[in-house]
C-alpha positions as CSV (number, residue, x, y, z in Angstrom):
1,X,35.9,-23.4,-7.3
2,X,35.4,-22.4,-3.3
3,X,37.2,-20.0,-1.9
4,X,38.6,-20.7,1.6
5,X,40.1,-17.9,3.5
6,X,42.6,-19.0,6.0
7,X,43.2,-16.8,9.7
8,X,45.7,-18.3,11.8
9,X,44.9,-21.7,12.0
10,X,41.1,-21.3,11.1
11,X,40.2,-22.4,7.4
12,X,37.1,-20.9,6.5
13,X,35.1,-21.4,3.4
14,X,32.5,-18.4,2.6
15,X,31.4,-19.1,-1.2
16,X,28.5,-21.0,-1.4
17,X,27.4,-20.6,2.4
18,X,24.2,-19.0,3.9
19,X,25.0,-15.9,5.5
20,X,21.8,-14.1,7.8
21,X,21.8,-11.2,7.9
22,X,22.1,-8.5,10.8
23,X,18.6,-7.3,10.7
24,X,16.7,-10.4,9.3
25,X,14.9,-10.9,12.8
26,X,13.7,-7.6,13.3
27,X,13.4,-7.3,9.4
28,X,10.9,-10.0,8.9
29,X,9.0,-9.2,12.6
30,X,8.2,-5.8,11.8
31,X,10.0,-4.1,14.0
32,X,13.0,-2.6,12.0
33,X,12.9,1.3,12.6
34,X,12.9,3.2,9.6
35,X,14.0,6.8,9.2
36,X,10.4,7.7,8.3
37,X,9.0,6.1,11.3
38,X,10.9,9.1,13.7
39,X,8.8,11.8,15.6
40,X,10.7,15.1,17.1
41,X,9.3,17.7,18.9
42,X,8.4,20.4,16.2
43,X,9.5,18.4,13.6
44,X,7.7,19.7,9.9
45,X,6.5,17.5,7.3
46,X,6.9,18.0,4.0
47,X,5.1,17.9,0.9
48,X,5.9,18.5,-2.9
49,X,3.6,19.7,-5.5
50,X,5.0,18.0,-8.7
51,X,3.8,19.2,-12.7
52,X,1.2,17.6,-14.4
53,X,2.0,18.6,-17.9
54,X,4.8,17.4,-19.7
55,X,5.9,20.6,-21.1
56,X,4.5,24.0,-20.3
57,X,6.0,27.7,-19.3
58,X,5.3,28.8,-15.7
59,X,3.1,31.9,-15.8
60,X,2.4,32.2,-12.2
61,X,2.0,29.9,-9.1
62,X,-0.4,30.8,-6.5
63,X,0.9,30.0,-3.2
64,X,-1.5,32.1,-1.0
65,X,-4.0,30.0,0.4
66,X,-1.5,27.3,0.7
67,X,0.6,29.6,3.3
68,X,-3.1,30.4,4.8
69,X,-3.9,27.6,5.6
70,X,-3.0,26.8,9.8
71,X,-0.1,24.9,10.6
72,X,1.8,25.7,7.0
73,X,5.0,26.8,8.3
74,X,7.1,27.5,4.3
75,X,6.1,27.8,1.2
76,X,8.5,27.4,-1.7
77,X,8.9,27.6,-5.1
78,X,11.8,27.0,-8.2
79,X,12.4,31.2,-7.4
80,X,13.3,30.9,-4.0
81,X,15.8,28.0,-4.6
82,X,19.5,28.0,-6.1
83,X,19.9,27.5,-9.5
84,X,22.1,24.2,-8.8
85,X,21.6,20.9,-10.9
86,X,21.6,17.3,-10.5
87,X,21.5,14.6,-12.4
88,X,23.1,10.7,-12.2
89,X,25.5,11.3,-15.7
90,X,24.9,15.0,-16.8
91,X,24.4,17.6,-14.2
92,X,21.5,19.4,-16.3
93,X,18.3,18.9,-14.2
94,X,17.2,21.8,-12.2
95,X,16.1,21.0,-8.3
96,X,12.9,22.9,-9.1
97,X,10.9,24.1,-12.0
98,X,11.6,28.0,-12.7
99,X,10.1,28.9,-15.9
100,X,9.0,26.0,-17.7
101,X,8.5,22.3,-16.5
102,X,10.2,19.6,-18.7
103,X,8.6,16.4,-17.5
104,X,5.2,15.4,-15.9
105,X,6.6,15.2,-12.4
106,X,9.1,17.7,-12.3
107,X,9.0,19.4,-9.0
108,X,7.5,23.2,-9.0
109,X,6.7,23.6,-4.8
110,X,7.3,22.7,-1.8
111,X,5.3,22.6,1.8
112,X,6.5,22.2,5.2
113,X,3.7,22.1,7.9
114,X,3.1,20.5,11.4
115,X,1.5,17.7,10.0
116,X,1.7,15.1,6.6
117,X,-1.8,16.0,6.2
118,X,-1.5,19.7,6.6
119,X,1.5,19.4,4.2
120,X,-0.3,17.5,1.3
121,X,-3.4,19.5,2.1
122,X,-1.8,22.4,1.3
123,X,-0.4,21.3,-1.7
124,X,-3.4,20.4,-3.5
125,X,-4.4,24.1,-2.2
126,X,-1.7,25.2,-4.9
């Protein structure tokens, strides 16, 4: 069955046709801009140091030579953010590991620096 739509006196029939897309062209030519590809005057990178145990209980997380290190501006951990969940059916995940980490991957600090490499740099320091 094809669907034609009809405006005024125009028939037009749009199942079955090829549509392009807006952005193919600059898609396929590399030049599409993407919102990583954006540089601001002090603009801060950011990093996450994520768990590598599945289940554990936080006894203490050194972030000292992390926030030594030059061009780390912050420093953060599951105790300096809200206690607000998230989750795509039950709202039950924390935004960052407190006490315990649940999953291999779960988020337990975050850097922001001047640079991606002073960011990730820094996390590997904690």
């Amino acid at each position: 069955m094809v669907q034609v739509i009809t405006i005024g006196k125009e028939k037009f029939i749009v199942v079955g046709k090829p549509i392009t897309r807006v952005d193919a062209l600059i898609t396929v030519t590399g030049r599409k801009v993407y919102g990583y590809d954006f540089e601001f005057p002090r603009m801060l990178y950011g990093a996450v140091k994520h768990s590598d145990v599945a289940h554990g209980k936080i006894i203490k997380i050194d972030v000292s030579k992390a926030m030594s290190l030059p061009g780390v501006k912050a420093v953060i951990t599951g105790k300096d953010v809200p206690d607000n969940r998230w989750g795509i059916v039950l709202y039950d995940t924390p935004i960052m590991a407190k006490d315990v980490v649940r999953y291999v991957g779960e988020p337990v600090a975050a850097v922001a620096a001047d640079t991606l490499e002073t960011a990730r740099e820094a996390v590997d320091l904690i």
